[in-house]
C-alpha positions as CSV (number, residue, x, y, z in Angstrom):
1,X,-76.7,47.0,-120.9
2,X,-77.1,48.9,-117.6
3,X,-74.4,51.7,-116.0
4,X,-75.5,51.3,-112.8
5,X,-76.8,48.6,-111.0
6,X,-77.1,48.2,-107.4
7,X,-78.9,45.1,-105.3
8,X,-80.0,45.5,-101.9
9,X,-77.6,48.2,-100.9
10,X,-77.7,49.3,-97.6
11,X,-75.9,51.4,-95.5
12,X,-76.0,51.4,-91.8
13,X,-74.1,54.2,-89.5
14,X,-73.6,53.6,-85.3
15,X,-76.4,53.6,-83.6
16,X,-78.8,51.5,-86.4
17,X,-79.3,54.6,-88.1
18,X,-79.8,53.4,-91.8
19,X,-79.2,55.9,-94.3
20,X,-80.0,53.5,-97.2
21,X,-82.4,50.5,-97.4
22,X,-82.3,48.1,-99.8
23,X,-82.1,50.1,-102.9
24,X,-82.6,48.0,-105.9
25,X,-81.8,50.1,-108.9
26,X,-80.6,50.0,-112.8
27,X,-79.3,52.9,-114.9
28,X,-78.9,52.2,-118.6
29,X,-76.0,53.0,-120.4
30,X,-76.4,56.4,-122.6
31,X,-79.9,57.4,-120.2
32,X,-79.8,60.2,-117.5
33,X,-81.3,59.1,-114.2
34,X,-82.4,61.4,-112.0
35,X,-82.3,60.5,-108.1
36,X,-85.0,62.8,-106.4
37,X,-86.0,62.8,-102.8
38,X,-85.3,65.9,-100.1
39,X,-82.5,66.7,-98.1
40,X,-81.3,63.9,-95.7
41,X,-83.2,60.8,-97.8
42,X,-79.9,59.2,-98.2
43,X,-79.2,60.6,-102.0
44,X,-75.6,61.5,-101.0
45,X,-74.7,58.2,-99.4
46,X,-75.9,56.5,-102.2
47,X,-73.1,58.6,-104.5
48,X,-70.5,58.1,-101.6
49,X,-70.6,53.8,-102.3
50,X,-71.0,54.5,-105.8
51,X,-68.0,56.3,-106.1
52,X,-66.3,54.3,-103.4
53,X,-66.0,56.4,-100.9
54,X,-68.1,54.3,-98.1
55,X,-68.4,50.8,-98.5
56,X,-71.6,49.8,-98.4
57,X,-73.0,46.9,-94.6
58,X,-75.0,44.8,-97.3
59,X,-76.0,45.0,-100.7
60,X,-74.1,44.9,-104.5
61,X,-73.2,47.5,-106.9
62,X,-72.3,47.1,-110.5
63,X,-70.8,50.0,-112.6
64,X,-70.0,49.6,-116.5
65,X,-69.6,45.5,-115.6
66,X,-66.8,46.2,-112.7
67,X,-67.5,45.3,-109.3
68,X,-67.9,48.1,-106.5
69,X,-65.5,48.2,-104.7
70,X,-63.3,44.9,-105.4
71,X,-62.8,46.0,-108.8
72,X,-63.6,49.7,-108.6
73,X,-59.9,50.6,-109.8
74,X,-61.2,49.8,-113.4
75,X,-64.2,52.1,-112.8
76,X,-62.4,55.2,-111.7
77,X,-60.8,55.8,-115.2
78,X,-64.2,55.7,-116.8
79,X,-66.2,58.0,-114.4
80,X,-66.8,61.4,-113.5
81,X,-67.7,63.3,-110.2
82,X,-69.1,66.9,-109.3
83,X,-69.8,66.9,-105.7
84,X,-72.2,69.2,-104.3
85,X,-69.7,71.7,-103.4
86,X,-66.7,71.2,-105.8
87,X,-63.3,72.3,-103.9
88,X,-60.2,74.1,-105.9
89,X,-56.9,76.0,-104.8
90,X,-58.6,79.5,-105.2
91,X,-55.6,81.4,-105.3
92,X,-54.3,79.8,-108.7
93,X,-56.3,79.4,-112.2
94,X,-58.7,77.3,-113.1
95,X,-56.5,76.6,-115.9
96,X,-53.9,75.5,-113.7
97,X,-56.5,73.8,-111.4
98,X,-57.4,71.5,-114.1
99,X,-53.7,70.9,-115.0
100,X,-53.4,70.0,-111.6
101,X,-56.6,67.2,-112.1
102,X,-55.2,65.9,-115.2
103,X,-52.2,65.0,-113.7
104,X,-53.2,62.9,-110.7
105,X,-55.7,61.3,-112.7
106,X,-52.8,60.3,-114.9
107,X,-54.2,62.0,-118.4
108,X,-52.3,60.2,-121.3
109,X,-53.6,62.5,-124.0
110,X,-52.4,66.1,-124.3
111,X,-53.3,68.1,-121.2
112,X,-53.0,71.2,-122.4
113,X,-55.2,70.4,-125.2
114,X,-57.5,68.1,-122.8
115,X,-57.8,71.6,-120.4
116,X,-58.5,74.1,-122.8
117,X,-61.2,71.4,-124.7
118,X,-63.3,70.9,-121.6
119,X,-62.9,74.7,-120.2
120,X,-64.9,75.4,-123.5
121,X,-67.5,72.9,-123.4
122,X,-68.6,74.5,-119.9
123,X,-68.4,77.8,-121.1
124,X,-65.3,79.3,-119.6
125,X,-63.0,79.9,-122.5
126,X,-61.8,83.2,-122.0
127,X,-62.0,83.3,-118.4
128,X,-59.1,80.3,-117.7
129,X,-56.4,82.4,-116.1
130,X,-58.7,84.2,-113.2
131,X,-58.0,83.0,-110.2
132,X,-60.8,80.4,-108.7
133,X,-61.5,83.1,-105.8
134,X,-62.9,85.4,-108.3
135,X,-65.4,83.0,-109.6
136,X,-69.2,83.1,-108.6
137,X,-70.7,80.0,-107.4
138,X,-72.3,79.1,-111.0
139,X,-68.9,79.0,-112.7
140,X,-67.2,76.9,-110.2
141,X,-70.1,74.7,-110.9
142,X,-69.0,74.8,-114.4
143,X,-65.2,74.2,-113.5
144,X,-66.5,71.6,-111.6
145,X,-68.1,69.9,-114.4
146,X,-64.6,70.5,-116.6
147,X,-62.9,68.8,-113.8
148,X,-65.1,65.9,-113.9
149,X,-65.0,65.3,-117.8
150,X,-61.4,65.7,-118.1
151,X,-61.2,61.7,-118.1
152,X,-63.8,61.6,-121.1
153,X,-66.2,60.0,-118.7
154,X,-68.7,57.1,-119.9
155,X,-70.3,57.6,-116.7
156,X,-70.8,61.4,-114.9
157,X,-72.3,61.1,-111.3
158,X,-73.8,64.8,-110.2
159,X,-74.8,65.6,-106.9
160,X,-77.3,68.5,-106.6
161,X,-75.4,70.4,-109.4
162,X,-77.4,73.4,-108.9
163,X,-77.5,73.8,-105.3
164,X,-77.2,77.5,-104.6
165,X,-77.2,79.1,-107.7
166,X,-80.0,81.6,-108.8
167,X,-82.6,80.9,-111.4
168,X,-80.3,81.4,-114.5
169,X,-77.5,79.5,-113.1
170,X,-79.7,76.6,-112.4
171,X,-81.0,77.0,-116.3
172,X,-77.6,77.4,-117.3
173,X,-76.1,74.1,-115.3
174,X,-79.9,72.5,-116.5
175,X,-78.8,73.3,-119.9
176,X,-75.1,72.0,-120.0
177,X,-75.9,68.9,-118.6
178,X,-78.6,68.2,-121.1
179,X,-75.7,68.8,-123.1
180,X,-73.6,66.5,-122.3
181,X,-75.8,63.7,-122.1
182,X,-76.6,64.5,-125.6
183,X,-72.8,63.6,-126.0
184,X,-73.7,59.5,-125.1
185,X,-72.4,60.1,-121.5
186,X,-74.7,58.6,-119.0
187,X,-75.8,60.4,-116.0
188,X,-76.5,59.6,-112.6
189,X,-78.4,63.0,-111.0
190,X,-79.3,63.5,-107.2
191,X,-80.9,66.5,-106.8
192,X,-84.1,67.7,-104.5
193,X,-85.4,70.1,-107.2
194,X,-87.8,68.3,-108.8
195,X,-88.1,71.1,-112.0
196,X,-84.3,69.9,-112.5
197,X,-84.9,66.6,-112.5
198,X,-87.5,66.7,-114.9
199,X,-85.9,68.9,-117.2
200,X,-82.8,66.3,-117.3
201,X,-83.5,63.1,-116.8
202,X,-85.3,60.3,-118.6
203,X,-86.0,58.2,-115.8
204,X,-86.8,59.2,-111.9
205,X,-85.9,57.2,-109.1
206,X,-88.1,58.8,-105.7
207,X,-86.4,58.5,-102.7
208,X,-87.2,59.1,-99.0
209,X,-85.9,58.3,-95.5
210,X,-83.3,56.0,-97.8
211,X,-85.7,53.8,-99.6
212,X,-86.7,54.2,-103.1
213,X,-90.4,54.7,-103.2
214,X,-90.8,54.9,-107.6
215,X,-89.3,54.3,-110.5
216,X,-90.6,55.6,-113.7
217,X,-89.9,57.3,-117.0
218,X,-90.1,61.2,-116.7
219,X,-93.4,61.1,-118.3
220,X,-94.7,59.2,-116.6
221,X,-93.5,60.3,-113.3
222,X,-95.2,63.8,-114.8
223,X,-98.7,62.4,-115.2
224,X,-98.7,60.7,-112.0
225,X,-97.7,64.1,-110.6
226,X,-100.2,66.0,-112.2
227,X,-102.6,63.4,-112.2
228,X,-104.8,63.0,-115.6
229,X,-106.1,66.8,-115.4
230,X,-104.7,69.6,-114.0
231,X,-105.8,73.4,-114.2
232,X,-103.9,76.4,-116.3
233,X,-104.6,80.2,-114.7
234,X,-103.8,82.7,-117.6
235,X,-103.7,86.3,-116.2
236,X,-104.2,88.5,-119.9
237,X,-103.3,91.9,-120.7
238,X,-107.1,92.1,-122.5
239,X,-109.4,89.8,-123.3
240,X,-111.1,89.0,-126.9
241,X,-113.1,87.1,-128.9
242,X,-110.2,85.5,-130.9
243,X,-108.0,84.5,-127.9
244,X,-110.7,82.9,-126.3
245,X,-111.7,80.9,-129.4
246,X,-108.0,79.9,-130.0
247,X,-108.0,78.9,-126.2
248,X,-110.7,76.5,-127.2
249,X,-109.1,75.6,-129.9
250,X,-106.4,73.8,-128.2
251,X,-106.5,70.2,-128.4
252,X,-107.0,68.7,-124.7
253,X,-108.6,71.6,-123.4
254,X,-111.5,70.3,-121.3
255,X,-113.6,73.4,-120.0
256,X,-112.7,77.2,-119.7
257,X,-113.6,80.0,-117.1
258,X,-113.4,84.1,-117.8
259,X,-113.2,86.6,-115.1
260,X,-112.1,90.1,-116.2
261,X,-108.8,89.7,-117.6
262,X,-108.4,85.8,-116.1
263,X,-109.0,82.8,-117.8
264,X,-108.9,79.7,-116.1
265,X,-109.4,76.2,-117.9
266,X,-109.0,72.5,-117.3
267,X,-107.0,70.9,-119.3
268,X,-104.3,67.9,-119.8
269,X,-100.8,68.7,-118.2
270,X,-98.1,69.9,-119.8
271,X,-100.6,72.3,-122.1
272,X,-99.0,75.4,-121.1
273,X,-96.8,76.0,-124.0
274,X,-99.5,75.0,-126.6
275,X,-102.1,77.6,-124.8
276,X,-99.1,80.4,-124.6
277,X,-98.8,79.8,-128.7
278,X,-102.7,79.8,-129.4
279,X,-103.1,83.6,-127.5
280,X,-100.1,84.7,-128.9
281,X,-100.9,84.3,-132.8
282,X,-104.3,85.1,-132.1
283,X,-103.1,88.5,-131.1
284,X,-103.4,88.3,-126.8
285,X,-100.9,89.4,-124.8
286,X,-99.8,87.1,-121.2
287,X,-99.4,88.9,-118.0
288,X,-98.7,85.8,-116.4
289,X,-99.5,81.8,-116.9
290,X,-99.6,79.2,-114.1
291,X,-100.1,75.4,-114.2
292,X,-101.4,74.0,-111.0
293,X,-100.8,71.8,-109.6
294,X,-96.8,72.6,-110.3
295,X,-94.5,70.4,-110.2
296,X,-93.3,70.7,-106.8
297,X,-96.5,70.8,-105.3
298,X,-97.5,67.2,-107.3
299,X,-94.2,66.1,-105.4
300,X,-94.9,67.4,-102.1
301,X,-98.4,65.4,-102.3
302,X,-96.8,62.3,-103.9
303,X,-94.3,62.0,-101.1
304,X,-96.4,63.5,-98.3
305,X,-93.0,66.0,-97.7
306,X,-93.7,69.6,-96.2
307,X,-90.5,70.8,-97.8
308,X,-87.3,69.3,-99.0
C-alpha cells in the first residue's frame, strides 16, 4: 500500500508559468522517499498541495487512502510537517511552544507527557525551558521536528531539513531522521543535497524545471551516478609494501597507481570504506581519501545542472 500517490499533478501560476508538470509519483507506506532536484524545480510546490496548502490546476493526489484536498481533514491528523524554516514565538519555551501545538492540533493524550516524549527523541531534553530566541538554527530544526511528531505521524513530510546548518548539524538532522523512519514512519524528503538524500532515503525521485526526470531505488540511483567504475585518490602518510598489497587485496579493485605518498586506483563505487579498512589493519595511515566522481558531481552531470 502506497503513502503517497499523486497522478498528473500540475500546478500552474499567472502568466503559464508551470511549477509542476504532470508528476506521476508513489511513496510506499513505511519507505523514505527522497525528492531531489535544485532550488526552484518545483520541490516546494509539490509539499504545498500535499499538505493542502495550494490546490493543485490538474492532477490527483492520494495520501494514506484519503483524497487531497476533498477529504484532506482525515489526513491532517495522521501527518507531520517541518517546513524549511520552521516558525515559533521566540520569546517563550520550546516547552511551552509545543504546548501551544498540541493544543490546536487537538492532542487527546497527555500533553505534558506528549511534549516532554518528543523533546527527547530530538535531543532537547534538558534544554525545554530556554527561550526559542536562544536556540541555534540546528535545534530549532530539531524543535521543528518535535512539533511535527507531536500527532504520532504515519506520514512526516520534510522540506530541505538541513538547509543552513553546518556540516554536523546536517549529520545530526541526517541522523535523527534515519531515526525515525526506523520507527515505521514514512517520509516524504525534498531536499537539493544529494549526500542527504542518499544517506536517507530508499527511493529517489529527480526533479527539474517541475517534472520528474527518475525514479529509482537509492542504489541504484548511486550506480547510475557513479556509473559502473569510478576512481578512489588516497593521499597516505607513507607508503609500504603491506598497504599496497592489502589495497589489492580488496575485492573490486580494478587497477592501482603510486606516486610518492598517492595512490590512485579504479575501482567499483562505494569501495571507499572497504579500502580505508584494508590500509588501516595493514598498518597505513590516511591523510586524506577521495572518491571521484562524488556524489554531487554524478548529479550535476546526470541533470546537466551548474549548481543547485
Amino acid at each position: 500500500m502506497n503513502a503517497i500517490e499523486t497522478e498528473g499533478l500540475t500546478k500552474i501560476y499567472g502568466n503559464d508559468v508551470v511549477a509542476v508538470d504532470s508528476v506521476n509519483l508513489m511513496v510506499e507506506r513505511g519507505s523514505a522517499f527522497g525528492l531531489l532536484g535544485p532550488i526552484g524545480a518545483g520541490k516546494s510546490t509539490i509539499i504545498n498541495m500535499l499538505t493542502n496548502f495550494i490546490k493543485p490546476t490538474a492532477g490527483t493526489i492520494t495520501i494514506l487512502d484519503f483524497d487531497v484536498p476533498s477529504q484532506f481533514y482525515n489526513v491532517q491528523e495522521r501527518i507531520g510537517y517541518l517546513p524549511e524554516r520552521p516558525g515559533f514565538y521566540t520569546d517563550i519555551s520550546a516547552e511551552r511552544n509545543l504546548m501551544y501545538f498540541a493544543s490546536l492540533s487537538g492532542l487527546r493524550e497527555d500533553k505534558q507527557e506528549k511534549v516532554k516524549n518528543v523533546l527527547s527523541i530530538v535531543g532537547l531534553e534538558g534544554k525545554e525551558d530556554l527561550p526559542v530566541r536562544a536556540y541555534p538554527l540546528g535545534a530549532r530544526k530539531r524543535l521543528g521536528i518535535a512539533a511535527a511528531m507531536l500527532n504520532n505521524p504515519e506520514l512526516l513530510i520534510l522540506d530541505e531539513p538541513s538547509t543552513g546548518l553546518d556540516l554536523q548539524g546536517m549529520q545530526d538532522i541526517t541522523a535523527l531522521v534515519r531515526e525515525l523512519n526506523v520507527k515505521n514512519v514514512t517520509m516524504f524528503l525534498a531536499s537539493h543535497n544529494v549526500k542527504e538524500v542518499a544517506d536517507i532515503c530508499d527511493t529517489v525521485g529527480v526533479i527539474k524545471s517541475g517534472r520528474i526526470m527518475m525514479t529509482s531505488s537509492t542504489k541504484q540511483f548511486l550506480a547510475d551516478l557513479r556509473g559502473g567504475t569510478s576512481q578512489l585518490e588516497v593521499e597516505l602518510a607513507q607508503i609500504s609494501d603491506a598497504v599496497i598489497q592489502a589495497i589489492k587485496s580488496v575485492e573490486g579493485v580494478e587497477s592501482i597507481e603510486c606516486e610518492k605518498l598517492s595512490v590512485i586506483l579504479k575501482a567499483r563505487p562505494g569501495i571507499n570504506e572497504d579500502v580505508n579498512d584494508a590500509i588501516v589493519k595493514a598498518g597505513g595511515r590516511i591523510r586524506s581519501l577521495r572518491e571521484s566522481p562524488s556524489l554531487e558531481e554524478g548529479y550535476i552531470r546526470m541533470t546537466g545542472e551548474g549548481g543547485s
